[in-house]
N, C-alpha and C positions, 0 to 999 in steps of 0.2 A: 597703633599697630593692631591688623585684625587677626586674632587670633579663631582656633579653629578646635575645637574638643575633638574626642573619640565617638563620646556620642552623637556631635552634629553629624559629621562626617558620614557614621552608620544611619542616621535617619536621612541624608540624603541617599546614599549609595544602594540599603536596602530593597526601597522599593524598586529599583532597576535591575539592579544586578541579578537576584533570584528568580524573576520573569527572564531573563536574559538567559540564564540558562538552563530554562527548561523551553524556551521556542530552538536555544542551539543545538540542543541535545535534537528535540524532533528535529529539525532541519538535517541531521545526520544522518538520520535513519527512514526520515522519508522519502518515498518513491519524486520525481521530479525538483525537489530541495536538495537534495542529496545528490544530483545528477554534478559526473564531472564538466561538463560543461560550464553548471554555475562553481563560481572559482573561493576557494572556502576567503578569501579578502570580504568578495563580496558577501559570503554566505553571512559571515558573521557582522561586518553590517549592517544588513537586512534583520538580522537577529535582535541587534542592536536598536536600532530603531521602532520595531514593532512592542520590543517592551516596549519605550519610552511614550510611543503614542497611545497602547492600551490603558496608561495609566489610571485615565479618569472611567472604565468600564473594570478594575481590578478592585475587589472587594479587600477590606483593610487586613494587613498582613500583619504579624509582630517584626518587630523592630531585631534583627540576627547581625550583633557586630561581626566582621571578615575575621575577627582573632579571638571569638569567644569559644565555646566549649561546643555549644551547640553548632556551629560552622559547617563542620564536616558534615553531618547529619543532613545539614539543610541540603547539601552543595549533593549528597547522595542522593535524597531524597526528589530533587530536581531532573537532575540527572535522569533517574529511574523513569522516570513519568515522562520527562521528554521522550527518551526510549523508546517507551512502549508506547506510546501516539505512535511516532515513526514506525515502528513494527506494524501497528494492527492496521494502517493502511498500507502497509506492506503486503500485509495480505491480501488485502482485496486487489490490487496487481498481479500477485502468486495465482489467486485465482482465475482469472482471464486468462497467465498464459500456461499454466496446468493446463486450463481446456484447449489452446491449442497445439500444445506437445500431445495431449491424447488425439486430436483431429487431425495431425500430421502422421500420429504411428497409423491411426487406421488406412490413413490416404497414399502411406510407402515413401511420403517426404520426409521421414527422419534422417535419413544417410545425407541430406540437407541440410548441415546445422551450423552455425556459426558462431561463434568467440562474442559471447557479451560481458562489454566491459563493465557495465554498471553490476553484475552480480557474479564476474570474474568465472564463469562457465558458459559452459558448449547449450546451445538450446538450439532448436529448427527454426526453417525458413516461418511455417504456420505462427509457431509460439511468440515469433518478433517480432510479428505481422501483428497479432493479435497486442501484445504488450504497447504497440506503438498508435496502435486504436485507443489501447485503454489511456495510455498519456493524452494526445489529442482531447479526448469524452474528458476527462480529467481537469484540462484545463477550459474545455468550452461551457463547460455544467459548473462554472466556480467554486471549482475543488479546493483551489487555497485561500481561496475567501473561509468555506466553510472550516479547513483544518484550524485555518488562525482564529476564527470564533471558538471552536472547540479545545485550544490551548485556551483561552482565555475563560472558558466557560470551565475550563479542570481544575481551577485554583479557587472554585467554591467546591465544585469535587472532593480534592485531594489538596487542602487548604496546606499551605507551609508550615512546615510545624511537625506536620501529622508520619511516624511512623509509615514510610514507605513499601515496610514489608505488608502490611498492613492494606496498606491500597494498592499491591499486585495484586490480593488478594482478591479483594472485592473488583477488581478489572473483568479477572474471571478469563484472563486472554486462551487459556487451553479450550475454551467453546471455540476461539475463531478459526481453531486448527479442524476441527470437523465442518465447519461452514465451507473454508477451503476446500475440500475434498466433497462435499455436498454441491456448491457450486458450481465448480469446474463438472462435473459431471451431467450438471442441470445444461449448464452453456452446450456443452458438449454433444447433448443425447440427442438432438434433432438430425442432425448429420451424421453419426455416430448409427443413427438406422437406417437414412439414407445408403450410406457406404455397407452397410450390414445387410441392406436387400439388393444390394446392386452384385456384393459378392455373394448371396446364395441364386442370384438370377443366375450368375456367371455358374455356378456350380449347377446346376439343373443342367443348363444347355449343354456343359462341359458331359454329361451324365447322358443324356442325350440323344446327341450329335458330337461322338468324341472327335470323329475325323473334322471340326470346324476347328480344332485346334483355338477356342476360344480364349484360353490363357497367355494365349502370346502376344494378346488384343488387352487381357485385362486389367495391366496397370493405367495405359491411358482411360480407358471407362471410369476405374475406379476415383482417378486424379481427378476426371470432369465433372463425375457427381459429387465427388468430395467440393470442388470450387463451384460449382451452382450452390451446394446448400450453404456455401458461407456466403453467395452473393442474396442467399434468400433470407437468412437469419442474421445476418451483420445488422441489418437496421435495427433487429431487437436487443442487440447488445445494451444500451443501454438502460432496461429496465431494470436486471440483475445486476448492474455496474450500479446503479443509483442504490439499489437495497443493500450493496454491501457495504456501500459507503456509509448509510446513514447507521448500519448497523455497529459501524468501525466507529463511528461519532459518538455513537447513543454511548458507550460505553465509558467514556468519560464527562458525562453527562446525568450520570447515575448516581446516587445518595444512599 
């Protein structure tokens, strides 16, 4: 008869289980893993597996029986870190479409806004136009090749084991909240004075030649420079998109 210890059992289950839920955890809270579309059956499959095949690129863990002391701890500490992957390339989406809810107020499309279900609020036409660029650049530039390298590259990071308060710390994620706000501003500012010289044009002439009655002319003007300079600057979207990513990466990749 074969029998089975506690200890086998956790020296089998170990090494899966604890990768297993820190890729679930990120898959939660990342931007296109997290999409209702992919259906959590699948999600957690997919979660499932990628442990299982990173194993021989996972640096050696301690051995955490499912009913020891330490359990919980671990199972938080997982947890956290999957998290905050998922979060800080949250951001760099945030980013993208901040800049185009600021490029819709300037351009008068905000009364334009629609029901997104993936972040359960109201955003513009521009913002999900832009968000929907950022997914496509996302997956064409091997965004989930690089996130799954970079879970797998956090567990020399943020070894198991290790006090997770600990390594929010050293994450340092309150920096990505000003990149956010830096970012969208940088995407943003090219068009942003496009739309900012077209309406002091409007305002001269208005100044003028009041009787041309210019401002009854000036939301289309302002819509068409607003849409030429995304048709001019869309192609550079992804140099910004690539710096924030790598920026979002570096950071658990960090010692």
């Amino acid at each position: 008869m074969i029998s089975i210890s506690e200890a086998q059992l956790a020296a089998w289950l170990s090494p899966v289980f604890w990768p297993f839920l820190r890729v679930l955890a990120m898959f939660t809270a990342a931007p296109v893993f997290s999409s209702r579309v992919f259906p959590a059956r699948a999600r957690i499959a997919f979660a499932f597996f990628v442990s299982l095949g990173c194993q021989a690129a996972l640096p050696d863990m301690p051995i955490i029986g499912l009913n020891s002391p330490g359990a919980l701890g671990a199972v938080v500490q997982q947890v956290a870190v999957g998290l905050a992957m998922g979060f800080a390339i949250r951001v760099v989406f945030a980013s993208v479409e901040l800049a185009g809810e600021v490029i819709g107020f300037q351009m008068g499309l905000n009364f334009a806004a629609f029901f997104d279900p993936a972040l359960n609020s109201q955003s513009s036409a521009v913002a999900r136009f832009f968000g929907q660029i950022t997914i496509l650049m996302f997956v064409v530039l091997n965004g989930p090749i690089l996130v799954l390298m970079a879970v797998i590259k956090s567990f020399e990071t943020f070894p198991l084991g290790e006090n997770f308060l600990d390594g929010i710390v050293r994450m340092q994620l309150y920096k990505m909240g000003t990149d956010l706000f830096a970012s969208a501003l940088w995407i943003a500012l090219p068009m942003l004075g496009m739309v900012m010289f077209a309406n002091m044009a409007l305002g001269i002439i208005s100044r003028v030649a009041p009787q041309m009655g210019i401002f009854s002319i000036g939301f289309p003007i302002t819509l068409t420079v607003g849409l030429i300079g995304i048709a001019f600057t869309l192609p550079m979207l992804d140099q910004p998109f690539v710096a924030l990513m790598e920026r979002a990466i570096a950071i658990f990749g960090r010692k």
